[in-house]
N, C-alpha and C positions, 0 to 999 in steps of 0.2 A: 262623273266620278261617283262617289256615295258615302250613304252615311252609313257606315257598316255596323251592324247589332258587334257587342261586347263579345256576346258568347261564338262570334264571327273571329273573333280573332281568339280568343281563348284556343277555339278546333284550329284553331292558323299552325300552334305551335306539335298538335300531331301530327300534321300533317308534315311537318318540315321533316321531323325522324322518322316517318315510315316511309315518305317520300323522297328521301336523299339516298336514298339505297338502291332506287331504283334507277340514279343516273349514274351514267360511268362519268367514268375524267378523259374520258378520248377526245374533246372537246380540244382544239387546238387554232387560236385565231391565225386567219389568210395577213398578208404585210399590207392589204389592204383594207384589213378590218382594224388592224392596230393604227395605222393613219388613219382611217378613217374616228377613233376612238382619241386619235389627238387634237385632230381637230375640232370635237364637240368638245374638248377642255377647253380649249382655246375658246370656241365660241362665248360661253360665259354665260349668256342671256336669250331664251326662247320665249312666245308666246303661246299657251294653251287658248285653244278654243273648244267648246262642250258646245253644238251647236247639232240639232235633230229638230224631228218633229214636236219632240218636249217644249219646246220653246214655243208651242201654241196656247197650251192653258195658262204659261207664263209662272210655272211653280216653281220650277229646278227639275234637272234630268232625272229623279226619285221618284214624277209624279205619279208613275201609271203605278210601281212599286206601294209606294207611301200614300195612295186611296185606292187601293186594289179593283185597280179600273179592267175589266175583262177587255183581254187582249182583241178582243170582237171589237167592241165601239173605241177601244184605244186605236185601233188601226184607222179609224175612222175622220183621225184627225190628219191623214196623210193629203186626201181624198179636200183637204181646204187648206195648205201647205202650197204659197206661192210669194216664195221674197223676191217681188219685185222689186226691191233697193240693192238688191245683190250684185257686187261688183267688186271683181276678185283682184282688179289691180289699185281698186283703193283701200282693199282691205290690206294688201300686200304694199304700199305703200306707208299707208299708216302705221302698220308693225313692222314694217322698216326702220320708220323716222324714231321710235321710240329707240335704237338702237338694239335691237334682235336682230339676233342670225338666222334661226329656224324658227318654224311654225310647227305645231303639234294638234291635230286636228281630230273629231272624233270620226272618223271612216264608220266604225259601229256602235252604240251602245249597247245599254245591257236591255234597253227596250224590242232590240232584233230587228230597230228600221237602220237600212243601209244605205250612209248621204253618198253612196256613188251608184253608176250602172254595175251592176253585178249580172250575173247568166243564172247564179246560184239561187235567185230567189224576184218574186217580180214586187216584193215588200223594200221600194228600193224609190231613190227620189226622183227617177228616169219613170218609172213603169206604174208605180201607184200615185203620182200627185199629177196637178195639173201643170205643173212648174217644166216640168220634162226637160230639165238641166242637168247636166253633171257637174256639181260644183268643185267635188273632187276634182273629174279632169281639168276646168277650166282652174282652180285654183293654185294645180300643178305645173299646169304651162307657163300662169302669170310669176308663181315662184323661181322659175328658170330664165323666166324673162330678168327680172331685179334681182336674181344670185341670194337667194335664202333656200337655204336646206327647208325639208317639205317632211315632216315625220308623220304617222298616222297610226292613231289610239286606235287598238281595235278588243273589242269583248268579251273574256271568254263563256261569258255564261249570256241564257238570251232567257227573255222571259213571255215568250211568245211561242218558241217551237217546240212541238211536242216530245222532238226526240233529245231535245235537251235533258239533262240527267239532272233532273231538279233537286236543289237541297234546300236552302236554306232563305234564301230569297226568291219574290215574285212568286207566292205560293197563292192569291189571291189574285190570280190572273186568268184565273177559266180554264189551266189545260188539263185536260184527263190524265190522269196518274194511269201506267202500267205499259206505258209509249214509249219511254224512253228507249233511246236505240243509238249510245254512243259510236259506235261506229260509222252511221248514219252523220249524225254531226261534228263528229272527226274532221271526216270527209269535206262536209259541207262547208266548216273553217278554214281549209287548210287551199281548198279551191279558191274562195276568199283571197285567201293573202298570196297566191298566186296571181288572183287578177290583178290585185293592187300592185304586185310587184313585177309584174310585166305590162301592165297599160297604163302606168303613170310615171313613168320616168325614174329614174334615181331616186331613191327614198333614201332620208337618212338614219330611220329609226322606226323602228315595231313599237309601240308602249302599251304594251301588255295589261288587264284588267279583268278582276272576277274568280282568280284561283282560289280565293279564300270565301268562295259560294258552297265549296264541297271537298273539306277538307281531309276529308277519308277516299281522296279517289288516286287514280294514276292518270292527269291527263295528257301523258305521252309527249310533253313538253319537249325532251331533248330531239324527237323525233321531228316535232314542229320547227323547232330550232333550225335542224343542218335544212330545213325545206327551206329557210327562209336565206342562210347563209351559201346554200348554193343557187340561187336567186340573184341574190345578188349580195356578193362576199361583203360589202365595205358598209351593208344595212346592218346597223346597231340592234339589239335587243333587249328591251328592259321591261321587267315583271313586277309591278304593283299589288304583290304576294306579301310584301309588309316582311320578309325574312330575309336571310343573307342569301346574296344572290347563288345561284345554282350553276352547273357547267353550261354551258352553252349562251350566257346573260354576259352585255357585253359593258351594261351601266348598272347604277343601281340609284334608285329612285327612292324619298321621302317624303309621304303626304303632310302637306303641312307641318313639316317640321326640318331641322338644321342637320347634317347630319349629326350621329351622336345623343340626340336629343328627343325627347318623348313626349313634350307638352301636348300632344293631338292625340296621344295614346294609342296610335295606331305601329310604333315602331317600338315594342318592348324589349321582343328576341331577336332585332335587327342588329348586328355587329356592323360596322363602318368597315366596308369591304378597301381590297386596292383598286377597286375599280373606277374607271370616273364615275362621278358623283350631281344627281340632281332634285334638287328641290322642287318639288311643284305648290303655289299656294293660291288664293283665289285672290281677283282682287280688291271684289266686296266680300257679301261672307256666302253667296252661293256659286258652285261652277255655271251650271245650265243658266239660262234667264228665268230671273225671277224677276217680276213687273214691280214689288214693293221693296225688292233689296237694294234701295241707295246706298248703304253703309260702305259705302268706297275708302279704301284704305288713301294718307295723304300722300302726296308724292313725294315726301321726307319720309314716311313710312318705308313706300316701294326701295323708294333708292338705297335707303339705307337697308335693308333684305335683301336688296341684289348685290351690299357689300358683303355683308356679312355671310353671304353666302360664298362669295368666292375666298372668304377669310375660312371658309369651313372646307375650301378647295372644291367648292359644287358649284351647279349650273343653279339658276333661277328658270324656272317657269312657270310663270304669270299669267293665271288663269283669266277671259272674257269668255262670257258666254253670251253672242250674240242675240239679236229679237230676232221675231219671227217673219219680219219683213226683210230682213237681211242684211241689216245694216247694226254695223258695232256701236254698243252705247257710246252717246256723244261724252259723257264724263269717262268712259275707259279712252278716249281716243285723243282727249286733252292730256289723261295723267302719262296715256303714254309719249306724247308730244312732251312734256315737261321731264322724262323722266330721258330722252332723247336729247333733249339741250344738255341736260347735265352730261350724258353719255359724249356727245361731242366734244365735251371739256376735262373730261377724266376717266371718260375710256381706255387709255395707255394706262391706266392704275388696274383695271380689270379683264380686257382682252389678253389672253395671251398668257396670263400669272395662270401660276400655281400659291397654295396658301403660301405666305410668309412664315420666317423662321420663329415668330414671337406667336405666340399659339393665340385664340379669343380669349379677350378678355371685355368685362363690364364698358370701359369707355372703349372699345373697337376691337380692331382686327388688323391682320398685316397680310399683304399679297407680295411677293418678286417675282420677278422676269429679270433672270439673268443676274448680274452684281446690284441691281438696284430694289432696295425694297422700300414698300411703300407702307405706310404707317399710313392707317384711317381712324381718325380721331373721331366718335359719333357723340359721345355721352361725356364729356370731361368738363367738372365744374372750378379746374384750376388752372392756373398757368405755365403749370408744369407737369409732364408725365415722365416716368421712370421706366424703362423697359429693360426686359429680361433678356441680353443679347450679347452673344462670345461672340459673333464677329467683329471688325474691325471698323468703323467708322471712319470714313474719308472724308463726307462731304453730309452736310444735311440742310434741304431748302427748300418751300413750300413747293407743292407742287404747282402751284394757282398761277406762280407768280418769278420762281424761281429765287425770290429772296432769299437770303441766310437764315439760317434758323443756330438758334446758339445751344451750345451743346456740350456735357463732359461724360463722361466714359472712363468707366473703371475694371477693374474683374469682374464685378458682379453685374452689369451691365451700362445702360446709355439714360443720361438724363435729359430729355429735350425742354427748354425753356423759352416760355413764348413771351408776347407783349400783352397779352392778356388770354382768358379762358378761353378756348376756339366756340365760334358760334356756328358755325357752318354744319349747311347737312352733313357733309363729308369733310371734315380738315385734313387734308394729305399732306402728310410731310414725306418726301423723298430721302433717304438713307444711301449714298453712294456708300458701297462696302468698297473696302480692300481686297 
C-alpha cells in the first residue's frame, strides 16, 4: 500500500480535471461483468495480502521508498528471499475459515519485484531468488481448488525501472533521470497483466495502485481497461486514485475509510459512486510486515468493520501482510479464525445484503436481503432503540435465537424494546417487513 505525502493528494485533485476529459463514456459493461460485479456485492468480505521481497528487512512495503535504499543493493534482498513455510492451501484454507470469499494479493508493488513468473522481466520470484516458485500460480490453482475468487493488486508506478516516468515518489532510489520512456513501460505493464490474465486462471479483480505518483500525466487507463476486459469480460477493475471512479472502473475502493467518510484523509474529492463499494483496512497498523507492529486490531473491532461496512453497502478487505518465511502471523490467523466463528453464526446478516433502509447510525447499522431487515446493534447503552422506518413491521426477533423481540411502530417510525442494554459484539434484531 503506502503512506502517500499530503501534497500526493493535493496534485490528486488536478489530475482528476485534466484527466477526465481525456476518457470517453463508451465504456459499456459485458452481462458478464455486471454478474460478475454482483456477485462481489454479495461476497461482502475479502482478505488483502501485501506480501514481497519487503517483508525481509521486516519494515512495511515503504521500506526501499522510506530509507531511500538504491534500487542496486534493494534488489539484493531478492538473491536471500526463500519462505520455506509457504503453503498455499493453508494459507487458502485459513482465509477461508475466517469467512472470505476472495483474496487480493499483491502480483507487484511499487518496489518493481514481481511475486509471479513473468517473460517481462527476470526481477521476479522464479528468476531472481533462490525460492524459484510461483506462488502466484500455485496460489491460483489452490484458490480454484476451495472456490475463492483470486484478485491481484498490481502497480502502477515502479521505483526501480528507469523508463518509469518518475514523479513524486521513490526519488531516492538511484535511477538516472532523462530515461524515462513511457511507452516503453506501457508496454512493459500491460504485457503484465496479460500474463496474469491468461496464466492464472479467472481473476476476479485488477486493484489498481500508484495514479496519484504523477498527477499531471495521461496514463492511458481507459485503454488499459478494455485490455484487461477483453481478457477476460467478468475481471472487475478498481483504482486506488483516491477520486470518483472513471469509465471503464467496475468498483470503487476506500483506504481506510467507510464510504463517505475521510478520517484517513485520503478520500476528500471522493463522491460515493453507484458502483460496488470496498473498503480496504489493515489489520494491525501496517499493510506489508512489520516485525514490531503487534497493534492487532480486536476481533470485536474487525467484526464489527466488516458490519459496518456492509451497513455502508461495501465490501471489507482486511489487510495481513505476511513474514518473510511464508507463513501468516499466527495472531492474523486466530483473529481470522474468531472472526469466522462469528461469520458462521451471522453470516445470513451480511452475505448477500445490500445496505438497510435505516441509513448508519452512532449504535449500528442495518443490512436486507429481500423483506427482511436486519438491525446491528454495535454501541447502544439502553434498552431501547427508536428507528427511523416507513416500512411496515410484521414480525421482529433476535437473530441469535429467533425469540420475540417487543416492539411499537408509529408514522414516525419502529421502537424496539429489549430486556436489557445489548452486550453483544453484534446484537441482530431481525425485522420481517410487510
Amino acid at each position: 500500500m503506502k503512506t502517500i505525502m499530503k501534497n500526493m493528494l493535493a496534485g490528486a485533485c488536478l489530475w482528476l480535471f485534466s484527466g477526465m476529459a481525456a476518457f470517453s463514456q463508451s465504456y459499456t459493461p459485458t452481462p458478464e461483468n455486471l454478474k460478475a460485479r454482483e456477485e462481489f456485492q454479495d461476497n461482502k468480505f475479502g482478505i488483502f495480502l501485501h506480501w514481497g521481497i519487503y517483508s525481509m528487512p521486516a519494515q512495511g512495503e515503504w521500506y526501499m521508498h522510506n530509507r531511500n535504499i538504491h534500487w542496486e543493493e534493494y534488489a539484493k534482498l531478492a538473491s536471500g528471499f526463500y519462505p520455506s513455510k509457504f503453503n498455499a492451501a493453508e494459507w487458502v484454507s485459513a482465509i477461508k475459515a475466517s469467512g472470505a470469499k476472495y483474496i487480493t494479493i499483491t502480483s507487484r508493488h511499487h518496489d518493481g519485484f514481481s511475486m509471479f513468473h513473468t517473460k517481462q522481466s527476470d526481477y521476479n520470484i522464479v528468476d531472481a531468488t533462490p525460492f524459484k516458485r510461483d506462488v502466484i500460480k500455485e496460489l491460483a490453482e489452490e484458490c480454484q481448488k476451495q472456490g475463492i475468487k483470486l484478485h491481484f493488486y498490481y502497480s502502477h508506478l515502479d521505483w526501480r525501472r528507469e523508463d518509469y516516468p518518475v514523479n513524486n515518489s521513490g526519488r531516492g532510489t538511484g535511477r538516472v533521470k532523462g530515461k524515462e520512456n513511457w511507452a516503453s513501460y506501457y508496454q512493459f505493464m500491460n504485457n503484465q497483466l496479460t500474463e496474469l490474465l491468461t496464466n492464472y486462471g479467472p481473476i476476479g479483480a485488477i486493484w489498481f495502485d500508484g495514479v496519484w505518483d504523477n498527477t499531471n500525466f495521461d496514463w492511458q487507463l481507459e485503454e488499459q481497461y478494455a485490455l484487461i476486459h477483453r481478457l477476460q469480460p467478468s475481471c472487475l477493475i478498481g483504482n486506488n486514485h483516491h477520486r470518483t471512479p472513471t469509465p471503464g472502473e467496475d468498483f470503487q475502493m476506500f483506504e481506510r475509510d467507510l464510504p463517505g467518510e475521510n478520517k484517513a484523509g485520503y478520500s476528500s474529492g471522493q463522491e460515493v459512486s453507484a458502483l460496488p463499494l470496498e473498503t480496504c483496512e489493515t489489520m494491525n497498523g501496517m499493510w506489508g510486515y512489520k516485525i514490531e507492529d503487534q497493534n492487532y486490531k480486536s476481533t470485536k473491532t474487525l467484526i464489527q468493520l466488516l458490519v459496518r461496512a456492509a451497513g455502508k453497502n461495501a465490501n471489507l478487505l482486511m489487510n495481513i501482510g505476511p513474514q518473510p518465511n511464508g507463513e501468516l502471523p499466527a495472531v492474523a490467523v486466530q483473529r481470522m479464525k474468531e472472526m469466522g466463528e462469528w461469520m458462521q453464526q451471522y453470516g445470513e446478516t451480511i452475505y448477500g445484503t445490500r445496505a438497510g433502509d435505516v441509513e448508519p447510525r452512532a449504535w449500528g447499522v442495518s443490512t436486507r436481503k429481500g423483506n427482511r431487515l436486519f438491525i446491528h446493534v454495535l454501541d447502544l447503552k439502553d434498552a431501547s432503540l427508536f428507528i427511523p422506518l416507513k416500512a411496515k413491521v410484521k414480525k421482529a426477533v433476535q437473530f441469535a435465537d429467533g425469540k420475540a423481540v417487543s416492539f411499537t411502530q408509529d408514522k414516525e417510525g419502529v421502537l424496539l424494546k429489549f430486556s436489557q442494554a445489548p452486550t453483544d459484539i453484534d446484537y441482530v434484531v431481525e425485522l420481517q417487513l410487510k
